[in-house]
Structures are given as C-alpha cells and as structure tokens.
C-alpha positions as CSV (number, residue, x, y, z in Angstrom):
1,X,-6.2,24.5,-13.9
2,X,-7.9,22.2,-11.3
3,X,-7.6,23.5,-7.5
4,X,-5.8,20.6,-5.9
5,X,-6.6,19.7,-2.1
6,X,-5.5,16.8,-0.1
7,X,-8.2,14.6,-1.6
8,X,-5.9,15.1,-5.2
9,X,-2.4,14.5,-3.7
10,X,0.1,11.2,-4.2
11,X,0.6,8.7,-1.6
12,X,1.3,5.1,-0.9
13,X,0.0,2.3,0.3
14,X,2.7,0.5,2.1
15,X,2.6,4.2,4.1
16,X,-0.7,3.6,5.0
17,X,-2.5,2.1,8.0
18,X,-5.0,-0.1,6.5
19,X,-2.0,-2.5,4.6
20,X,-0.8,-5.4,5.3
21,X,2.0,-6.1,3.4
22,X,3.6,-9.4,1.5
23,X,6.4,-9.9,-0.8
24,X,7.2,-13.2,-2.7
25,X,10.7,-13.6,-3.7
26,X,12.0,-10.6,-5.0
27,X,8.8,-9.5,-6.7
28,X,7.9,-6.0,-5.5
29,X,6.0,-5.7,-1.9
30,X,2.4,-5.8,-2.3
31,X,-0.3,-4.5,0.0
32,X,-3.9,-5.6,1.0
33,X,-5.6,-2.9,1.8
34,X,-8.8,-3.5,4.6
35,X,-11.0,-0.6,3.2
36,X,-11.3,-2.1,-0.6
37,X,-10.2,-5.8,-0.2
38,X,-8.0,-5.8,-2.7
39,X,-4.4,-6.2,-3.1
40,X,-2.0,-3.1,-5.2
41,X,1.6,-2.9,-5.6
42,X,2.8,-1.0,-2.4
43,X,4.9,1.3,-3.3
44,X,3.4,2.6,-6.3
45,X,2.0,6.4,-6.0
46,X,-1.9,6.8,-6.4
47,X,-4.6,8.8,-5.1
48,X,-6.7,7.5,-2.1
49,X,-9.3,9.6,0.2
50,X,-9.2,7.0,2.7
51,X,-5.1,7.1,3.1
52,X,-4.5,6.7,6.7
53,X,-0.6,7.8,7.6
54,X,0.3,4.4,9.4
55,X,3.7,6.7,11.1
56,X,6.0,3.5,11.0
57,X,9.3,4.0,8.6
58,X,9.9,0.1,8.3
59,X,6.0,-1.6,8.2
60,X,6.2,-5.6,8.6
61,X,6.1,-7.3,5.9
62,X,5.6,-11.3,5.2
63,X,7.7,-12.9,3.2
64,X,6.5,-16.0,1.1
65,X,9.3,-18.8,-0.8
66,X,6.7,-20.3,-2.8
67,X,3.3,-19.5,-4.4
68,X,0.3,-21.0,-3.2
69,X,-1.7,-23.6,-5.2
C-alpha cells in the first residue's frame, strides 16, 4: 500500500486560490485555473500539488445567459 502525503490527497478547485470561477446557465461552475491555463469543472475532487487554500466559503463567481460565438 502506497504511503499517502499531502501531495496524494483530494481537493477542489473552486477551493482554491488560483480560480476564477464561471457558470453558464445552470451547467455546473467551472474554474480557470492561473497555474495550468486551463479550465475544469470546479467542484469535482482531483489531486493538484499546486492547490492553494483560497479561505473564502462563497468565491465569486460570473454568471454568463448566453454562449459566446
């Protein structure tokens, strides 16, 4: 059995500090994460060594009625 260490536990990205969050409709929240420039559904659980606790319980999130072209 593998040793875990904080490198191998869970988290999420709309928990962390390097998101920025946006939602369209009712489709789930999805993040942008600065360090990788790419974008991952926020609330989803995956490993990350470069998970930053952002500390805020409600992060800001942008809210978009239409997709763009």
């Amino acid at each position: 059995m593998a040793i875990k260490n904080d490198n191998d536990r869970f988290v999420r990205c709309i928990d962390c500090i390097h998101g920025s969050f946006m939602q369209w409709f009712e489709n789930p929240i999805i993040a942008q994460c600065d360090v990788f420039k790419e974008r991952m559904v926020a609330q989803s659980r995956r490993l990350c060594k470069d998970y930053v606790p952002s500390g805020k319980s409600n992060p800001e999130v942008t809210h978009f009625d239409h997709y763009e072209d």
